[in-house]
N, C-alpha and C positions, 0 to 999 in steps of 0.2 A: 475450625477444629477438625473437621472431617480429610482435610487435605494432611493436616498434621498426622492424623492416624494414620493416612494411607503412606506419607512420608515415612513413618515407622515401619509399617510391613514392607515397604519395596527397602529400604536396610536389613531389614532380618531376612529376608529373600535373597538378594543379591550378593553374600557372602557364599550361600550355599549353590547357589549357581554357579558363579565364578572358581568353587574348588570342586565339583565336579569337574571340571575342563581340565584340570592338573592331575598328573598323574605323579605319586611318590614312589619312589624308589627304593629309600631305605625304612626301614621300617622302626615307627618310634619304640620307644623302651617303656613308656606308660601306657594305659588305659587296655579294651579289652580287644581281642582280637580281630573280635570281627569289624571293630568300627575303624583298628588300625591300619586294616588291609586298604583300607579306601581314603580315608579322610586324617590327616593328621589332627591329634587329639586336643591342641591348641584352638584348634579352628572350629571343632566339633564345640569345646566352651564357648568361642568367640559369638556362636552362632545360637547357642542355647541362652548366649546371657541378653541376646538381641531380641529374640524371640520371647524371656520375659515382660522384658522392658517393654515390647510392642502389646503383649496379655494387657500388662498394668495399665499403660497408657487405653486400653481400650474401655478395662474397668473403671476406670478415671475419666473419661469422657461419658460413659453411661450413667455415672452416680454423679453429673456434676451438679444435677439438677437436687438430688441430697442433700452433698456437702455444701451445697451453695444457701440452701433452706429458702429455694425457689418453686413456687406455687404451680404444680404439673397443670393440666386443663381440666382433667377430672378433679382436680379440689378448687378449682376457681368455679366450676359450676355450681348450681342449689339442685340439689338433687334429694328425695323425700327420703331415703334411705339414709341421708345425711342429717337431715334434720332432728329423726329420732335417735338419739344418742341417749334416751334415758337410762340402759344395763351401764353404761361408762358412766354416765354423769353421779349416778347413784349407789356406784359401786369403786367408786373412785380412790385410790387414797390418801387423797388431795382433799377429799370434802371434810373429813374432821378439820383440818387446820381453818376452815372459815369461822368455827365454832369460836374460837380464841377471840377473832377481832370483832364479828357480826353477832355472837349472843347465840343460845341454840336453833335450830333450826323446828318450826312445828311441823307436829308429827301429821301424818296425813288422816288420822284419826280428829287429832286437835282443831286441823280445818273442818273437817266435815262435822266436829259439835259447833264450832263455829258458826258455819253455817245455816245448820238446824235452829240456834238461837236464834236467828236473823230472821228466820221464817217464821219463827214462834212455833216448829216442830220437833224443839227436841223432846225426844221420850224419857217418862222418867223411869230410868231402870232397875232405880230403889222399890219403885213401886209393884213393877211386872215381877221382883222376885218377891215382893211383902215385903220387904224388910225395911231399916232405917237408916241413915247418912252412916252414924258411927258402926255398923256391922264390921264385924271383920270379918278377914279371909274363910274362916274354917264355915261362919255363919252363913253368909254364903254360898260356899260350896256345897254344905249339906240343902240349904233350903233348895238348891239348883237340881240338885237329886231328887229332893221329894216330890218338885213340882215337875220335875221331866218324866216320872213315872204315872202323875196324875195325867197328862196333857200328850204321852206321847201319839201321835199318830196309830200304830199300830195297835195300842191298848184304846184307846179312846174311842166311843164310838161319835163323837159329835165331829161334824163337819168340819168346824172352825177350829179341830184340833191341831190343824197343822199349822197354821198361821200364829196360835197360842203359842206353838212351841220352838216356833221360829224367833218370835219376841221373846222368849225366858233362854232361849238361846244365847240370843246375843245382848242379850242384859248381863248372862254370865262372861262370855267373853270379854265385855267392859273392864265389869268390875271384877273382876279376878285377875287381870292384869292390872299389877301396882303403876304403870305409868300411865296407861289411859285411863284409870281411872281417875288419877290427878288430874290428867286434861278432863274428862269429863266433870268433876266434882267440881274445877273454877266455871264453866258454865251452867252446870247445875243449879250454884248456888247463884247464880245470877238471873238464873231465867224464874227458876221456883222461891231465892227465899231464903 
């Protein structure tokens, strides 16, 4: 391939070498003047259309490894920076279409009530806010207010106020979101009852 390429430049070369050497006489009736005083304007194409074709064939010899869908050295390698591909894998828009044949995907919330079941640590987060399985949203959000102004850090003066308010934290977080709370309410009721 290399020799091919070089076989193209020494043609695109060698036209303009060889009419240097010629001198014209009469002068053409096309193109502009300064290019006609030297070079007849046939030859001046002959030679720009050689000098593409040598471009192409060089772009074509660089991308063969592209269009051929051949594996450079740096992607045949394992390199760590290859490995983590989590921002693509999870931002993909390829990844809903697996939803269709494989069922939903659990939420990473979902694994980690999971989890917590298995260890026999899941918290109950009906309980860190008072409330009961059937509360709704509004119930909730108000009890989350009341008990964040009892327990916050800065109001509070007991030690273990910030850890209180860490747990009533993210009890709200849970359950105010209608999808983890569904993930959490099927392990709930499996670990509690």
């Amino acid at each position: 391939m290399k020799s091919f390429v070089l076989f193209v430049l020494v043609l695109a070369i060698t036209p303009v070498i060889s009419y240097e050497q010629q001198v014209i006489t009469e002068k053409p009736s096309r193109g502009s003047e300064e290019i006609s005083e030297y070079y007849n304007p046939e030859d001046v194409k002959l030679a720009m259309t050689i000098i593409a074709v040598a471009v192409i064939a060089i772009f074509l010899y660089l991308g063969r490894d592209i269009m051929l869908r051949r594996k450079s050295d740096y992607e045949k390698k394992e390199f760590e920076s290859k490995k983590n591909r989590d921002y693509e894998k999870y931002h993909s828009d390829w990844t809903g279409y697996d939803e269709d044949f494989f069922g939903e995907k659990k939420s990473k919330e979902s694994q980690e009530f999971r989890k917590m079941m298995q260890d026999s640590a899941l918290p109950n987060y009906y309980a860190t806010l008072e409330l009961t399985i059937d509360a709704t949203s509004e119930e909730i959000k108000s009890k989350f207010r009341q008990l964040a102004k009892e327990h916050h850090p800065d109001k509070s003066k007991d030690e273990k106020s910030s850890e209180k308010f860490a747990e009533i934290t993210k009890a709200y977080e849970v359950l105010s979101n209608e999808e983890t709370r569904k993930d959490y309410d099927k392990y709930f009721k499996a670990s509690f009852g």
